[in-house]
Backbone as CSV, one residue per row, in Angstrom:
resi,resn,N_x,N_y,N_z,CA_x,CA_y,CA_z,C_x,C_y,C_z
1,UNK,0.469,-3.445,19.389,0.057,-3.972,18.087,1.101,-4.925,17.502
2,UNK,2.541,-4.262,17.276,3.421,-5.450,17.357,3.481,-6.453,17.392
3,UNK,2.951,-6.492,18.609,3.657,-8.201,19.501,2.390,-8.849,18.620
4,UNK,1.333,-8.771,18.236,0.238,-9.226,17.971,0.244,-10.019,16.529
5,UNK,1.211,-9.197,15.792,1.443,-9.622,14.363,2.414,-10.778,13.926
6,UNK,2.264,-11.789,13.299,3.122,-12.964,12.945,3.421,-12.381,11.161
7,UNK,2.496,-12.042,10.748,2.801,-12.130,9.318,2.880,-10.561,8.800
8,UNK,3.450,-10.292,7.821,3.388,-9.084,7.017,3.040,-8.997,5.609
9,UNK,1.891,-8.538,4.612,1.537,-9.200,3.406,1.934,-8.120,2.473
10,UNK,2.156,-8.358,1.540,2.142,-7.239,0.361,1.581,-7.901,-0.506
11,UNK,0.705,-6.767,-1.516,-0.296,-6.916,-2.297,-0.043,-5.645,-3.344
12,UNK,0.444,-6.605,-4.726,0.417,-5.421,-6.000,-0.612,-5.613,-6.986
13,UNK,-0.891,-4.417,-7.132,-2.615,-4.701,-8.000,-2.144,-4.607,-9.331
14,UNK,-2.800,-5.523,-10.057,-2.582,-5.462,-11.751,-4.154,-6.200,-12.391
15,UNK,-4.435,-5.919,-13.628,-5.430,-6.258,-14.592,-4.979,-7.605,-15.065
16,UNK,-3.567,-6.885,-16.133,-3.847,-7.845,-17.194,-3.001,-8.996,-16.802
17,UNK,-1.741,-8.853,-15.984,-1.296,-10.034,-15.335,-1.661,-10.738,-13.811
18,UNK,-2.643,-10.160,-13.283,-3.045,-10.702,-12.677,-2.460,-10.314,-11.025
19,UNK,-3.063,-10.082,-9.679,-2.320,-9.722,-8.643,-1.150,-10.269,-7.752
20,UNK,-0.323,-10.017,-7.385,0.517,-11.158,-6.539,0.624,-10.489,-5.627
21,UNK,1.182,-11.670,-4.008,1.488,-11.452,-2.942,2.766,-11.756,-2.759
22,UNK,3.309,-11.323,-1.843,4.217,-11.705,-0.944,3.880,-11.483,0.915
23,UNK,4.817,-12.675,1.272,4.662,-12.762,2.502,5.640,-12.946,3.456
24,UNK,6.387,-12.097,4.241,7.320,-12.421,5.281,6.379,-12.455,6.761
25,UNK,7.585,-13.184,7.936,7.093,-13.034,8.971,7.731,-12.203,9.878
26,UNK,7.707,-12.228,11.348,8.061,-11.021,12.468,9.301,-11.046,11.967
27,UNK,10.335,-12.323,11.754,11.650,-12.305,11.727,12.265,-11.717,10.413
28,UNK,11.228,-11.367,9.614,11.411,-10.578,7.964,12.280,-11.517,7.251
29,UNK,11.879,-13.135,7.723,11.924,-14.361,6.990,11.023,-14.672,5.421
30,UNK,11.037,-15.069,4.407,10.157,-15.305,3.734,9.063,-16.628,4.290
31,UNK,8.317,-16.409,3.841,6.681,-17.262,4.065,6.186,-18.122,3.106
32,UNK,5.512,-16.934,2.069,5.012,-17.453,0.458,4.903,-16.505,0.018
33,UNK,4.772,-16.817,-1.786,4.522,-15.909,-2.336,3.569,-16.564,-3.510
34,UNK,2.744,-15.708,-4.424,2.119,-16.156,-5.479,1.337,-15.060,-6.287
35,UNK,0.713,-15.404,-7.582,-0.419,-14.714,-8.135,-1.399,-15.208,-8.101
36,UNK,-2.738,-14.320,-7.969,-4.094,-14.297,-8.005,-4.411,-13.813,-9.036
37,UNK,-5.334,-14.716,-10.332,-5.356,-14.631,-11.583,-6.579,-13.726,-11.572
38,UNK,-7.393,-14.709,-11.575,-9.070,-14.371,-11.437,-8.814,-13.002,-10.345
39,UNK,-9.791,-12.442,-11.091,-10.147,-10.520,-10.615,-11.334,-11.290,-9.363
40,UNK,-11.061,-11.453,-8.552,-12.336,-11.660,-7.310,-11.474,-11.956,-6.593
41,UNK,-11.740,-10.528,-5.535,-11.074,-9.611,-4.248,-11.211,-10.821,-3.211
42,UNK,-12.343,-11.477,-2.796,-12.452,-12.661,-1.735,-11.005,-13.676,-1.567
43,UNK,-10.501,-13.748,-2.693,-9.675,-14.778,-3.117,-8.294,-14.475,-2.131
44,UNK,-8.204,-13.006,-1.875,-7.243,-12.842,-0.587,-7.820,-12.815,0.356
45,UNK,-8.944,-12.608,0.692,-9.268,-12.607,2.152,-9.372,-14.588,2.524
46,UNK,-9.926,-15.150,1.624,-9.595,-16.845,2.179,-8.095,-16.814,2.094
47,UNK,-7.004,-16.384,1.248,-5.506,-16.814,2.036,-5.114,-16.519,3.132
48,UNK,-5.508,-14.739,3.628,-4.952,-14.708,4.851,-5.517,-15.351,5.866
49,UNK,-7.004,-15.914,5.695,-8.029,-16.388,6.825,-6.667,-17.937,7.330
50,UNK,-6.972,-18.528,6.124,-6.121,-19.781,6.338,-4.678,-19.426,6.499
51,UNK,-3.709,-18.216,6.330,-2.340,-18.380,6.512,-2.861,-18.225,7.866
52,UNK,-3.464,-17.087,8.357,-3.695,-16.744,9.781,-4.363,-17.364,10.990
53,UNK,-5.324,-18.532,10.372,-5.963,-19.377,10.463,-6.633,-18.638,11.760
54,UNK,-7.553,-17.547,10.581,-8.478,-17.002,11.304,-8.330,-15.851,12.041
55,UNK,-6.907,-15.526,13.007,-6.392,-14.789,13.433,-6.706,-13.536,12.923
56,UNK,-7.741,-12.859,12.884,-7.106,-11.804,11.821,-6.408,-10.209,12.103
57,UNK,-6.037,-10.216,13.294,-4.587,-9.644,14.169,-3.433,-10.154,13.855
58,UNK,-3.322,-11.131,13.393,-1.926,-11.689,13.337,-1.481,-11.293,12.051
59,UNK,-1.643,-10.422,11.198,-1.655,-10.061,9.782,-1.640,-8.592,9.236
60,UNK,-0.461,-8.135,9.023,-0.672,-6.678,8.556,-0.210,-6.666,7.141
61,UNK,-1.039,-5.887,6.542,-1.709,-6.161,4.977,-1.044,-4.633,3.767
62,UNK,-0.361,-4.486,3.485,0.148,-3.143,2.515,-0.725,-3.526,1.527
63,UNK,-1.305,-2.244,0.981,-1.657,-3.134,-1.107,-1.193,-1.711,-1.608
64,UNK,-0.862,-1.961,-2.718,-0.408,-1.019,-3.497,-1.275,-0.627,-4.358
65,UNK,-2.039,0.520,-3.666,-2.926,0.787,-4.464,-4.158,1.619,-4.170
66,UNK,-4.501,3.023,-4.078,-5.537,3.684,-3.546,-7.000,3.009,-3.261
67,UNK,-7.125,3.708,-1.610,-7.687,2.888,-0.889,-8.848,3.085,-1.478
68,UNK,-9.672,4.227,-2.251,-10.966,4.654,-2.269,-11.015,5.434,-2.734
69,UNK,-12.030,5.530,-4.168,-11.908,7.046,-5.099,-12.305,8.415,-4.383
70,UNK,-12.122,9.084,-5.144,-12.338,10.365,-4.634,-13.919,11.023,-4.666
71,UNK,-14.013,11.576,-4.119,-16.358,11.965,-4.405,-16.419,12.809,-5.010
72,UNK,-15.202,14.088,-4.950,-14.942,15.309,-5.733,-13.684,15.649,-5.569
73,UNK,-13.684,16.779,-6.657,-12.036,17.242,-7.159,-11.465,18.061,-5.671
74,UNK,-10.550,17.877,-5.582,-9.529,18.430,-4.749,-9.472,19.701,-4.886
75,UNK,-9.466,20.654,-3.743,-9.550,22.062,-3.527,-8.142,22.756,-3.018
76,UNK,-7.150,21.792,-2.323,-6.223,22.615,-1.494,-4.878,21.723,-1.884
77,UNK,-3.951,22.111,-1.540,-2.514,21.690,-2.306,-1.336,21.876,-0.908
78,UNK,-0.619,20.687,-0.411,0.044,20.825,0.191,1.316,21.983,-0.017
79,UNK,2.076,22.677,0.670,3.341,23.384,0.772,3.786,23.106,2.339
80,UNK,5.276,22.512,1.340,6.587,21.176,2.018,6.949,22.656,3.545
81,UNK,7.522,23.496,2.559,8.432,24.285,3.393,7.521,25.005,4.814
82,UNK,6.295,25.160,4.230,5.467,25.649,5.634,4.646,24.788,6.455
83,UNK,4.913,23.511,5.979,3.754,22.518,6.524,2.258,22.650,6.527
84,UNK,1.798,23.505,5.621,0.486,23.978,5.513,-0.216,23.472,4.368
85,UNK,-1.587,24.047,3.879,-2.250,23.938,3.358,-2.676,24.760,2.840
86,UNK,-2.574,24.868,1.517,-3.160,26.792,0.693,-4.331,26.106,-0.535
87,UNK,-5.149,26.859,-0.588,-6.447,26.743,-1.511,-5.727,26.815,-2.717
88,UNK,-6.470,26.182,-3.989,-6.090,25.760,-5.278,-7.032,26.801,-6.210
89,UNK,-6.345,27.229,-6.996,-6.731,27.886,-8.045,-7.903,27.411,-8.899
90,UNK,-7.486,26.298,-8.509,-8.760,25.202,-9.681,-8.411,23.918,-9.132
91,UNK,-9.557,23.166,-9.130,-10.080,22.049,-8.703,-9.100,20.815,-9.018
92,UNK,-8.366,19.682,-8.154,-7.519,18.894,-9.017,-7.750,17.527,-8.939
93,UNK,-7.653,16.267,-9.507,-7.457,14.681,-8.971,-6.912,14.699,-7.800
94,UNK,-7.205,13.668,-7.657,-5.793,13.236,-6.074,-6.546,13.373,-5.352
95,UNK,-6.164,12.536,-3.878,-6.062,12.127,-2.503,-4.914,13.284,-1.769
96,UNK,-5.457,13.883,-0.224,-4.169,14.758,0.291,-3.063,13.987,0.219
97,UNK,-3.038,12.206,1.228,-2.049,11.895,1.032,-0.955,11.981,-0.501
98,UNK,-1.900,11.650,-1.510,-0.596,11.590,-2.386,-0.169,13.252,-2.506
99,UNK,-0.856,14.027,-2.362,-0.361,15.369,-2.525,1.097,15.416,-1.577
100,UNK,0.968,14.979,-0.596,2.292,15.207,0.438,3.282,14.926,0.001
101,UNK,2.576,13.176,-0.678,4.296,12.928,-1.115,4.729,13.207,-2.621
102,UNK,3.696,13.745,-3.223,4.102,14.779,-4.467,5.255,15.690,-3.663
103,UNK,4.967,16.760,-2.893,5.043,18.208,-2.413,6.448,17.990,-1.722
104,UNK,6.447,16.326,-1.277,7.853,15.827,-0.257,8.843,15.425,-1.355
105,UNK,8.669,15.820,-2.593,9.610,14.739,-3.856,9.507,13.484,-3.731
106,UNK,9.047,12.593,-2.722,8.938,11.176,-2.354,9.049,10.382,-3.696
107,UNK,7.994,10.616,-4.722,7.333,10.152,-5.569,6.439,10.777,-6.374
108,UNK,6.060,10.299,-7.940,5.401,10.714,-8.127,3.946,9.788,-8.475
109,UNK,2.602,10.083,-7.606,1.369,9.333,-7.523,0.579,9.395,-9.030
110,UNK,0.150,8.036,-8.821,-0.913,8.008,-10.162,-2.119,8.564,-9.103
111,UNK,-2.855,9.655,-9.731,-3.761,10.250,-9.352,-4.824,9.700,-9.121
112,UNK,-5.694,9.498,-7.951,-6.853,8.983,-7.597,-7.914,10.065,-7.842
113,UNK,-8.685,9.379,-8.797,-9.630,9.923,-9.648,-11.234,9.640,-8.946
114,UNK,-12.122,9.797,-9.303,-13.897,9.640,-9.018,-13.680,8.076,-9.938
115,UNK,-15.156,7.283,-9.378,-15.314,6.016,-9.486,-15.282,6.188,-11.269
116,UNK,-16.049,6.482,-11.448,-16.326,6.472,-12.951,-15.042,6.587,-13.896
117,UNK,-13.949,7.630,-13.350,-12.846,7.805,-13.902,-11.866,7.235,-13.640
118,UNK,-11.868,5.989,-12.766,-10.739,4.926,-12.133,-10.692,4.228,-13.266
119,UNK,-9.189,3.972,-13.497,-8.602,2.516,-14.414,-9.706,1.182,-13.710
120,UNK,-9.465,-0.022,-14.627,-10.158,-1.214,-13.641,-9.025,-1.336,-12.473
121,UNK,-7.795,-0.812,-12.429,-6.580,-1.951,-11.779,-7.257,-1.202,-10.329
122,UNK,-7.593,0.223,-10.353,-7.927,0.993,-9.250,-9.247,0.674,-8.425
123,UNK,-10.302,0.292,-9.410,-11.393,-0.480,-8.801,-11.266,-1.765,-8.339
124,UNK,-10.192,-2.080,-9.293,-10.164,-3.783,-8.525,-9.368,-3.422,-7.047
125,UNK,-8.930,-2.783,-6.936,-7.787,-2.029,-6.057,-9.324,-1.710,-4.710
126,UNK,-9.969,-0.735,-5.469,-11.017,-0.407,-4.294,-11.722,-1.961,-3.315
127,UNK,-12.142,-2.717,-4.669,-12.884,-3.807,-3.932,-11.597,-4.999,-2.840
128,UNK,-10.575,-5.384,-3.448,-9.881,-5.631,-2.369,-9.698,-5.153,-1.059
129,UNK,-9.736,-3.867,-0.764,-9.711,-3.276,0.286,-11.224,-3.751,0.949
130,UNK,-12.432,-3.312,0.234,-13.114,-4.025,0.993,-13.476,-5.218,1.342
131,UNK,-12.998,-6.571,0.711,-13.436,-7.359,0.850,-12.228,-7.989,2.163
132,UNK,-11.483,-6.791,2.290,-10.324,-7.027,3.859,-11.213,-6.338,4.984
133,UNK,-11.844,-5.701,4.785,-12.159,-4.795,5.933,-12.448,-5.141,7.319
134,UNK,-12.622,-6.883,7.323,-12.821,-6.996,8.902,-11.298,-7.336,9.176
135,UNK,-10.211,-7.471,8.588,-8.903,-7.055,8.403,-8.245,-5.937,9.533
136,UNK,-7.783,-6.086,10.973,-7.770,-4.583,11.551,-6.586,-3.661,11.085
137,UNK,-5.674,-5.074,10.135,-4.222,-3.900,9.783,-3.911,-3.928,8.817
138,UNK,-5.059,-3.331,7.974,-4.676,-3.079,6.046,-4.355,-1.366,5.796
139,UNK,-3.507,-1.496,4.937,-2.885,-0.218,4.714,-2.541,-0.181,3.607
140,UNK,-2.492,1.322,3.038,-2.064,1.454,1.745,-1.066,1.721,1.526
141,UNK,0.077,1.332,0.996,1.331,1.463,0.746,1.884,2.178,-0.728
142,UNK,3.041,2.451,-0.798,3.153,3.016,-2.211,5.103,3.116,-2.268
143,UNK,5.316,1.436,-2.806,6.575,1.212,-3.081,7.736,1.587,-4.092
144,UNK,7.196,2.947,-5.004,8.131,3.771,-5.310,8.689,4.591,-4.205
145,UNK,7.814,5.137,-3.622,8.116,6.109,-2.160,9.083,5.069,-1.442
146,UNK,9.103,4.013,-1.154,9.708,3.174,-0.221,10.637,2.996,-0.755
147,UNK,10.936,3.115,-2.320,12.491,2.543,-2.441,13.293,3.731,-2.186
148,UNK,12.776,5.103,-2.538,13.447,6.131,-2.598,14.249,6.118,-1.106
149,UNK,12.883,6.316,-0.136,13.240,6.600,1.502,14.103,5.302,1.939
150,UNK,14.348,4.112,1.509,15.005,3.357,1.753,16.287,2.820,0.910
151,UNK,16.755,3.959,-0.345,17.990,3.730,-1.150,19.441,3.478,-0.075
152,UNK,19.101,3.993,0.949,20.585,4.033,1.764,20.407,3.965,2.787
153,UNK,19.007,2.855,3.197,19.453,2.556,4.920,19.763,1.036,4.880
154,UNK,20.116,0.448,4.144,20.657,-0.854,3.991,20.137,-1.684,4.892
155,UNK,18.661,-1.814,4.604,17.370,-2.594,5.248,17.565,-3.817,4.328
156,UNK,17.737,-4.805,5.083,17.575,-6.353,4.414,16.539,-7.306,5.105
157,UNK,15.963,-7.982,4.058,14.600,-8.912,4.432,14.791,-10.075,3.275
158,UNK,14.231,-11.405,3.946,14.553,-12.104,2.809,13.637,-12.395,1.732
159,UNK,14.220,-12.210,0.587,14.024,-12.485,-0.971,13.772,-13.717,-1.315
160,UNK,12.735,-14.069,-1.757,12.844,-15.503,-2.576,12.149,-15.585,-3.930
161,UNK,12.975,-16.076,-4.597,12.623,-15.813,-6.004,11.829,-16.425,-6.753
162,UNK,10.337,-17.029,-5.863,9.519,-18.285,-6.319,8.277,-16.745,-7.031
163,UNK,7.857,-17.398,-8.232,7.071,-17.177,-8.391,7.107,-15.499,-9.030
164,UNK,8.558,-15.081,-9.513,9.077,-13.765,-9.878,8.790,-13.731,-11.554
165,UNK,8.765,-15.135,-12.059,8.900,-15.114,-13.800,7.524,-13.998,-14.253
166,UNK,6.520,-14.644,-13.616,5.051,-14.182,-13.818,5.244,-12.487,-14.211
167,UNK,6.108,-11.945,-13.500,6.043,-10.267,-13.598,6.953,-9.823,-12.579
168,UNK,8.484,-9.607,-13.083,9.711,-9.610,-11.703,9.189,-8.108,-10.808
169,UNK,9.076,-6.992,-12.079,8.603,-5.674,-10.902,7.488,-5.894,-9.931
170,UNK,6.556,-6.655,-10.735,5.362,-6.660,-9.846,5.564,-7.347,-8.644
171,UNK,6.285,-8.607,-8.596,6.323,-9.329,-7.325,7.752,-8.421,-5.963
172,UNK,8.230,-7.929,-7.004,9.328,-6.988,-6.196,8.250,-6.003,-5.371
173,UNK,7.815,-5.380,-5.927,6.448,-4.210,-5.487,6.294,-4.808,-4.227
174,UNK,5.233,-5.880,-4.918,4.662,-6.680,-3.399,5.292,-7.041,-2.383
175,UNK,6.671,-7.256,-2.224,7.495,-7.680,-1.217,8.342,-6.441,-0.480
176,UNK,8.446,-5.062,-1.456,8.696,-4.021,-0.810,7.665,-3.597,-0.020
177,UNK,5.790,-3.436,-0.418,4.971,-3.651,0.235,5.022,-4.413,1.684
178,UNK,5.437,-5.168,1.754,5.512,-6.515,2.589,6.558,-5.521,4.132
179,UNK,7.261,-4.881,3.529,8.639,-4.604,4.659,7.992,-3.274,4.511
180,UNK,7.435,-2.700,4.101,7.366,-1.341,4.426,6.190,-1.026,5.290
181,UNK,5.316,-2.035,5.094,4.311,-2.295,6.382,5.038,-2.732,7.969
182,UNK,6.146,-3.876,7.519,6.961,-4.208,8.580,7.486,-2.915,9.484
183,UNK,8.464,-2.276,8.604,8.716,-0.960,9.342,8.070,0.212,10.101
184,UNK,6.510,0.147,9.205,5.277,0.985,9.892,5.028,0.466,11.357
185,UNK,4.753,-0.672,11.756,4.355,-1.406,12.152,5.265,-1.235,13.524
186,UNK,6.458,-1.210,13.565,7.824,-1.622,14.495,8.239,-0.086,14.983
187,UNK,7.503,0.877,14.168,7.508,2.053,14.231,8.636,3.297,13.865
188,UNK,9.267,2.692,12.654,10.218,3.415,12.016,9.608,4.035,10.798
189,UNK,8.290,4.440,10.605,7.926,5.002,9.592,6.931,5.636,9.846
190,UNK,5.652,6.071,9.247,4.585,7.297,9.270,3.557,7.123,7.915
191,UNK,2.489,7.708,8.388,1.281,7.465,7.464,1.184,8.639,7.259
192,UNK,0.564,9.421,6.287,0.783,10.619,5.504,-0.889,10.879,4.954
193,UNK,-1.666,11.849,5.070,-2.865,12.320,4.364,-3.751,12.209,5.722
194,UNK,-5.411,11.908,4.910,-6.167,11.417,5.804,-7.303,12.724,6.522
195,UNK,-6.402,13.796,6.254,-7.195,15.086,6.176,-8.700,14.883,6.021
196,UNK,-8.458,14.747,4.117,-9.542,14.898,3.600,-10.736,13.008,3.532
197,UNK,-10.656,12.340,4.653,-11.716,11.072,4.755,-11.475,10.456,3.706
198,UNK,-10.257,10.636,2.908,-9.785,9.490,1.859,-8.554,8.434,2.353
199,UNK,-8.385,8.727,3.770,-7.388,7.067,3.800,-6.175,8.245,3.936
200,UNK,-5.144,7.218,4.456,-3.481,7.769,4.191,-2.763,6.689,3.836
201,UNK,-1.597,6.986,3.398,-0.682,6.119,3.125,0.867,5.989,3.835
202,UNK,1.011,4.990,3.811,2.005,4.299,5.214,3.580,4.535,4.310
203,UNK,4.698,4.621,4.707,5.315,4.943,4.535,6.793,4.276,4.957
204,UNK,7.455,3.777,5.161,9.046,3.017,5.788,9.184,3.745,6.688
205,UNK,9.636,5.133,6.297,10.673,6.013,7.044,9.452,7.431,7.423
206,UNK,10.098,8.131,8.294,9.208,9.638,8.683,9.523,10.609,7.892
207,UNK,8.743,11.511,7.144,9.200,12.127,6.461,10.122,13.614,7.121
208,UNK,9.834,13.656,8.416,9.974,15.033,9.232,11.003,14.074,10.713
């Protein structure tokens, strides 16, 4: 899969300022970067068509941002120390993956809720994902988790500061996005959930 990929994308979802990308390549060189104002999900699938020019192997895609609401409340609750799974007292939000990396200290997840009960940033979040789907290497990423697992392995990729005024965390997001797919990818990291037919989330480093 590797050898196959030229580009690495990160994608941070927002409403009211609008989404941005970042983009490095194999050499974890910078590419481009920008925001996508207008809420219509298509609007990334024509950049990567044309960065990739068509390719659409040559492109592995992080977004920050749950892949797909939930259909119903959550029944079972990860535990770190036994690697298991124990039934819930009562019914909760959430995706397994984010439960893990609740349960791992990783982070803490904004809860993926039922359609009706999603923020817009989360629906706009849902329809991006699909409007990637003939996409073979989109993944969900989650770049609080990544800074944590990566505070002290003194991973460097290059930074460029075009296009940071718009919203500095947000475009930071997207470019940690960007390398933490890189690392999935090269195989220094791990995808987490997926149990329960809601997706997992990709990760830098292994948690085990």
């Amino acid at each position: 899969m590797k050898n196959k990929i030229i580009y690495f994308a990160g994608i941070d979802v927002q409403i009211n300022r609008g989404c941005c990308y970042y983009i490095i390549n194999k050499n974890k060189k910078y590419v481009t970067s920008g925001w996508i104002k207008e809420k219509i999900p298509q609007t990334f699938q024509k950049l990567f068509i044309e960065l990739s020019d068509n390719q659409k192997d040559s492109i592995a895609i992080g977004i920050d941002a749950p892949r797909m609401p939930i259909k119903k409340l959550r029944s079972r609750n990860f535990n770190k120390q036994t690697n298991s799974w124990t039934e819930n007292s009562y019914a909760k939000v959430g995706r397994e993956s984010e439960v893990i990396i609740k349960s791992c200290g990783i982070a803490n997840p904004q809860w993926t809720r039922t359609l009706n009960d999603s923020p817009d940033w989360m629906k706009l979040g849902f329809s991006i994902y699909k409007s990637l789907k003939d996409f073979p290497f989109v993944y969900e990423v989650f770049p609080s988790a990544s800074y944590k697992m990566l505070e002290k392995e003194n991973l460097a990729f290059e930074l460029c500061l075009n296009n940071f005024t718009g919203g500095l965390k947000d475009m930071l997001d997207a470019s940690v996005a960007a390398i933490t797919v890189y690392e999935f990818v090269y195989g220094r990291g791990c995808e987490v959930g997926g149990d329960d037919g809601l997706g997992t989330i990709v990760l830098p480093r292994k948690i085990y």
